[in-house]
C-alpha positions in Angstrom: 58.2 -85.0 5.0 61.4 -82.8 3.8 60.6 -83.1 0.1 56.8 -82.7 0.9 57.6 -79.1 2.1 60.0 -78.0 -0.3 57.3 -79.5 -2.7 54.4 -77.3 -1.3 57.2 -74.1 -1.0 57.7 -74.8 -4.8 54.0 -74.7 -5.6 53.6 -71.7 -3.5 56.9 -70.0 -5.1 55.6 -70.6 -8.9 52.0 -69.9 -8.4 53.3 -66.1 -6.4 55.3 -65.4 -9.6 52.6 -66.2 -11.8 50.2 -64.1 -9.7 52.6 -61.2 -9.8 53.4 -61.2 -13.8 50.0 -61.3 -14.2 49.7 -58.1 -12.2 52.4 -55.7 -13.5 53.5 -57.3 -16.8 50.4 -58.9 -18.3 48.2 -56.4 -17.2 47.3 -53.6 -19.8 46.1 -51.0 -16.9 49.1 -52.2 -14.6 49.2 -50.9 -10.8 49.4 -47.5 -11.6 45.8 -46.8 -12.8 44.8 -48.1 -9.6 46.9 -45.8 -7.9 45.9 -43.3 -9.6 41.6 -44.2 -9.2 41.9 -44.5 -5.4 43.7 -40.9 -5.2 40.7 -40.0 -7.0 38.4 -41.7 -4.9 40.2 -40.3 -1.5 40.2 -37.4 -3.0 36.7 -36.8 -3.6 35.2 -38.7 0.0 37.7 -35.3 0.8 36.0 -32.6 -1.0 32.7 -34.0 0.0 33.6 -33.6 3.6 34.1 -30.5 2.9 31.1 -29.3 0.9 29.3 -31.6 2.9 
């Protein structure tokens, strides 16, 4: 059951890499557009609070 576990951590370990290369190396808009769109998006539920 030892080698099962290590197996299933291994899987888990190399599909988590994958996942995250995908995300901010592969990615041509990366994690800082989406920063950037939901400052936007806060921004403006803000100003339309205001106005509102």
């Amino acid at each position: 059951w030892m080698i099962k576990n290590m197996m299933k951590a291994g899987f888990w370990g190399f599909g988590l890499f994958w996942h995250a290369m995908g995300i901010f190396v592969f990615s041509k808009k990366g994690p800082s557009s989406w920063e950037s769109r939901k400052i936007r998006e806060i921004m403006d539920k803000i100003d339309d609070e205001k106005t509102g």
